[in-house]
N, C-alpha and C positions, 0 to 999 in steps of 0.2 A: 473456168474455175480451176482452182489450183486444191489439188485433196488428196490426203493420207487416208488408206482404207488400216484399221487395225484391228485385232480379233484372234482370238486363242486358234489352234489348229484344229479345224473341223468347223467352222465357222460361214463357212463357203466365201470367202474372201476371193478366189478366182473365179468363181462364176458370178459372184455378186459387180467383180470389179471387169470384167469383159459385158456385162449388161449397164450400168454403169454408164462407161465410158462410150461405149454407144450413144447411147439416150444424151449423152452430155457432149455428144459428139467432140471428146480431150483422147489423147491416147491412153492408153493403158499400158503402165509402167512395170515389169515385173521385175525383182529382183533375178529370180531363174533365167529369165530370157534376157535379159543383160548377159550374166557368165556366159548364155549359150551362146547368144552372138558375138561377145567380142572375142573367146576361147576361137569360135567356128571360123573368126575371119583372121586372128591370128594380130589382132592390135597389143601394143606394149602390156596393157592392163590385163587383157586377156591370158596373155603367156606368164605373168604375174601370178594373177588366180588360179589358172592351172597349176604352178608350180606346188602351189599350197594344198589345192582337190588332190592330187595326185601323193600328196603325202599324208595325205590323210588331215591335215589340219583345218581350221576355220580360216576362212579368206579373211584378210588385215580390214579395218574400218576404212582406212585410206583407199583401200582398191574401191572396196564396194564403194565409197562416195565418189571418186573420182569416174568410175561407170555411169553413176549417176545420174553425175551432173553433163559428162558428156550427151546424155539421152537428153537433158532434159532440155540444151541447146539449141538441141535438132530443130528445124522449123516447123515441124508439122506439134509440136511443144508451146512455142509460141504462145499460144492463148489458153493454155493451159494445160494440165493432165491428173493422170490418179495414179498416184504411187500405192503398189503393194507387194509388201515384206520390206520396205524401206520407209522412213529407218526402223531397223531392228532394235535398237538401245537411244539412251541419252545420249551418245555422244553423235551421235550419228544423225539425231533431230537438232542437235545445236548446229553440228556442221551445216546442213541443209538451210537452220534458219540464214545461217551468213550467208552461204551463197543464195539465196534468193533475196538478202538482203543489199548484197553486192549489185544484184541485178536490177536493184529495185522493187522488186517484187515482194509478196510474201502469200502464206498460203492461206485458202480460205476457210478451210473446215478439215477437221480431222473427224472421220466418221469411222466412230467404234462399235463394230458388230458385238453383240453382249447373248452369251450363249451359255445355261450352268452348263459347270463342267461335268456329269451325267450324262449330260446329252453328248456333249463333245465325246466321251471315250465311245457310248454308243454308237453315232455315226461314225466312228474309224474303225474300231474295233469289229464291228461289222460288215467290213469291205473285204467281197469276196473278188479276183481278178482272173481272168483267163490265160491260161498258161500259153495259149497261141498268138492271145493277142490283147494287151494290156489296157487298148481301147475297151472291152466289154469288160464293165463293169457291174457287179452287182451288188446284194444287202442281204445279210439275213434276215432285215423286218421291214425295210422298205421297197426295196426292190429284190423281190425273189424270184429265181431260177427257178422255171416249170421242175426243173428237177431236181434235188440237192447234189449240187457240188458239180453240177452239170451245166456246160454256157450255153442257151438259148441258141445264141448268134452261131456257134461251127462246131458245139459238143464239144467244146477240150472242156479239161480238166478245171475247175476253179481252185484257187487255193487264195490263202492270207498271207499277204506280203509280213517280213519281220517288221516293216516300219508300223503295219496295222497292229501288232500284238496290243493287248492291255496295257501291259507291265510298261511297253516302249511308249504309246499315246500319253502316260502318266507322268512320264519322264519327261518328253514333249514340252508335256503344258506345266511342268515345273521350269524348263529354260524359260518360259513365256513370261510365267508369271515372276522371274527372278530381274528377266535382262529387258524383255520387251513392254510389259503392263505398265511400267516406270514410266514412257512416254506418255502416259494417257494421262500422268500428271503434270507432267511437264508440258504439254500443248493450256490442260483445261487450266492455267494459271495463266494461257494467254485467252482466256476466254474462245478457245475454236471447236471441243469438243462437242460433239454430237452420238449421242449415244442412241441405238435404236436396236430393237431385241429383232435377232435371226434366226426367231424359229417360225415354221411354218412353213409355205411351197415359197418356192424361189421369186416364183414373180411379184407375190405380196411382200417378199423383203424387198425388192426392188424399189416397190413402192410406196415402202414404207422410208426406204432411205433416201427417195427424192423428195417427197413430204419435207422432211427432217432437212435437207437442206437448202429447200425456199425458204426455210425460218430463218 
């Protein structure tokens, strides 16, 4: 299967799209891990994007599709995968339709994690991370620390990243709903959307969005 995962930030989109691509045995496509591998190995597009990271700008449409589509060559691709943070806008889902139209291909479902935005500021807003080690993560209401503000895992410190702030999550999901929700119309006019609500424990979203695409 060939699949777009989409969904406002805090959506769980990377743990929905690493379970996922498991179960669907496709790779799992991230936009992130693109910049980090081709930055890490030092490929033309990488030294590109960097250029742009490092000046603080937005990386060009053309790099991020041309990472892409390189990934999406690879063979272990071949019979499918699940793109996630790509594309990020219209123009970036017309690019993808050509080239998979180029290849003959095209994609199967676009599955739209559907989350109020309440919740969303909730879950970010309330991510607490340890100052030793950025794996230990916790919640103020869902996963709390024996102690406040205390890590379980090695005792440092917990604090709120600035990306976590309110004010910033709000802002967030104003790019989303400005550059990225756009695609959800642009797919569901080829009839591929799949909408399925992502609240609740992880594995019931899981299962709820395999459900959703044997339909």
């Amino acid at each position: 299967m060939r699949i777009v995962l989409v969904g406002p930030p805090g959506a769980g989109k990377g743990t929905q799209a690493a379970f996922l691509a498991r179960k669907l045995s496709i790779p799992h496509i991230s936009t992130g891990d693109l910049f980090r591998a081709n930055i890490s190995q030092g490929t033309e597009l990488g030294k590109q994007a960097k250029s742009y990271i490092d000046a603080g700008n937005l990386v060009p449409d053309e790099v991020t599709i041309g990472m892409a589509k390189d990934r999406m060559d690879q063979a272990d691709a071949a019979n499918g995968f699940l793109l996630d943070g790509f594309p990020r806008n219209v123009f970036q889902a017309e690019a993808l339709d050509a080239l998979l139209k180029d290849e003959g291909q095209k994609l199967d479902a676009v599955l739209d994690l559907e989350v109020p935005e309440d919740e969303v500021v909730k879950r970010i807003a309330g991510r607490r991370i340890c100052r030793n080690d950025s794996s230990h993560v916790f919640h103020t209401e869902y996963s709390k620390p024996q102690q406040e503000g205390v890590c379980d895992v090695c005792g440092g410190e917990l604090y709120q990243r600035e990306d976590d702030k309110e004010e910033t999550v709000r802002k967030r999901l104003e790019v989303y709903h400005t550059e990225t929700e756009p695609i959800i119309g642009h797919y569901r006019a080829q009839g591929l959307v799949v909408t399925i609500s992502a609240l609740g424990k992880v594995g019931e979203v899981t299962e709820r969005a395999l459900e959703a695409l044997k339909k």
